[in-house]
C-alpha positions as CSV (number, residue, x, y, z in Angstrom):
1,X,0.0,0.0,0.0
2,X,1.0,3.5,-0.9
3,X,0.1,7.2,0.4
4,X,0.3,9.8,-1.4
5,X,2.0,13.2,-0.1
6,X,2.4,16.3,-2.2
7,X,4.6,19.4,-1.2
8,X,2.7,22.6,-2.6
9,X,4.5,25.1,-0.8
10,X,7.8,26.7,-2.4
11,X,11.0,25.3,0.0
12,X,11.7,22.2,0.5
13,X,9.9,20.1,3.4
14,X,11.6,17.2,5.8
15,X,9.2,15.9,8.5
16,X,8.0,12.4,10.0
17,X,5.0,10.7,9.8
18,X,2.8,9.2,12.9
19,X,0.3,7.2,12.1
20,X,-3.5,6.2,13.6
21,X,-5.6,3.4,13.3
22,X,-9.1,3.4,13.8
23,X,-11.4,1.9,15.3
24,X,-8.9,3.0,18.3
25,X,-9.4,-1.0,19.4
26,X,-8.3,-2.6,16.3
27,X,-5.0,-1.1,17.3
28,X,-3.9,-3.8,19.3
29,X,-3.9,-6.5,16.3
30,X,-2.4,-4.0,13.6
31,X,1.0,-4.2,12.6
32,X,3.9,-2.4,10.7
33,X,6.3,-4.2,8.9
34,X,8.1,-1.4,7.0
35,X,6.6,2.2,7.1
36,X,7.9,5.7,5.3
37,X,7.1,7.0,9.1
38,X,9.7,4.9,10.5
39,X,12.2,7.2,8.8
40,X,12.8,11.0,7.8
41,X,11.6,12.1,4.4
42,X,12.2,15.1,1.9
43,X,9.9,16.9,-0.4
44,X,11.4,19.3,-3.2
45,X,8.4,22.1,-3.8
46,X,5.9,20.7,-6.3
47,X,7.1,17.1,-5.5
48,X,4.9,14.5,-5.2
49,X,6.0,10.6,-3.7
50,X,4.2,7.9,-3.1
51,X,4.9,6.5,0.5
52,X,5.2,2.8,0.7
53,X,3.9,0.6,3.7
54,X,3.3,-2.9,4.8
55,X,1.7,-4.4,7.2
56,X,-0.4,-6.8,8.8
57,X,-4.3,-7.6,11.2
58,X,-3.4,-10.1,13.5
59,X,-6.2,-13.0,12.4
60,X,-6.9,-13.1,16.3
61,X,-8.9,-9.5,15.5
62,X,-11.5,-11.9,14.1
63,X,-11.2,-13.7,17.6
64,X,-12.1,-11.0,19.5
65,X,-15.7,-10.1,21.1
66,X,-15.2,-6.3,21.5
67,X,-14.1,-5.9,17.7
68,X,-16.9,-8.1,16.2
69,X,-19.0,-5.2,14.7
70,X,-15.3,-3.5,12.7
71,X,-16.0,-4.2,9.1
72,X,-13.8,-1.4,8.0
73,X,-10.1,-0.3,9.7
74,X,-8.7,3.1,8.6
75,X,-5.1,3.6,8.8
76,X,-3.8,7.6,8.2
77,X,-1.0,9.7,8.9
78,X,-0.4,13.4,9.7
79,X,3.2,14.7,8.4
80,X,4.9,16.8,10.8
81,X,7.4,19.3,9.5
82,X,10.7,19.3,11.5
83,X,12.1,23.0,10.5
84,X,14.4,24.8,8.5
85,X,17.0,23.9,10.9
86,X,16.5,20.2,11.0
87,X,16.2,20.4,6.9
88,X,19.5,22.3,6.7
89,X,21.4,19.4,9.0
90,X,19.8,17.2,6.9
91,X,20.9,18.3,3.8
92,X,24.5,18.8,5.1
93,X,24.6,15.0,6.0
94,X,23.7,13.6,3.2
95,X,25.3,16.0,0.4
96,X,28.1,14.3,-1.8
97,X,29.6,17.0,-2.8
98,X,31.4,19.9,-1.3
99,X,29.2,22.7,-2.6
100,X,27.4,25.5,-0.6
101,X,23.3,24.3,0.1
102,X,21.0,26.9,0.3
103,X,17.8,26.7,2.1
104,X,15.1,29.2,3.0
105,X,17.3,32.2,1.7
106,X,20.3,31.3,3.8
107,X,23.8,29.8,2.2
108,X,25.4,26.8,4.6
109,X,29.4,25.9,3.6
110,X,29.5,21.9,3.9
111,X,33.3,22.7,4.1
112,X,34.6,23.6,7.5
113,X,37.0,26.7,7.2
């Protein structure tokens, strides 16, 4: 399963992801294997990337007496943008080359003078 996240402001973005399941008690049995929310990500403005995760409902969901009426399970996830500050460092670690980044108006050496 993918979602879906488009940046349409004008600077770059890096946040984390939280997710929520609902019905809150359904929680319990749901499980991620590998989730885009487990890491950092980066949107360019104007980008648009599909998010993968995967996961699993414990089959004893089905077992349960209090979740007998869930037909349906929602799974979302709100984005939370960590800063200009956060997006700089980030940026600095993971550049390959030893030119200046700039970000938000501001110029950061990745060479130590």
């Amino acid at each position: 399963m993918n979602f879906e996240a488009t940046n349409m402001g004008t600077e770059p973005i890096l946040g984390t992801a939280t997710f929520n399941v609902t019905p809150f008690k359904v929680g319990q049995y749901f499980n991620k294997i590998d989730c885009f929310c487990f890491t950092e990500q980066l949107l360019m403005p104007g980008e648009s990337k599909a998010f993968p995760v995967t996961f699993f409902v414990d089959p004893e969901l089905a077992e349960d007496v209090t979740t007998k009426e869930v037909n349906t399970i929602t799974l979302s996830y709100t984005f939370f943008n960590k800063g200009a500050d956060a997006l700089q460092e980030y940026l600095i670690t993971v550049a390959t080359s030893n030119k200046p980044i700039s970000v938000s108006g501001t110029t950061r050496s990745l060479i130590n003078d």
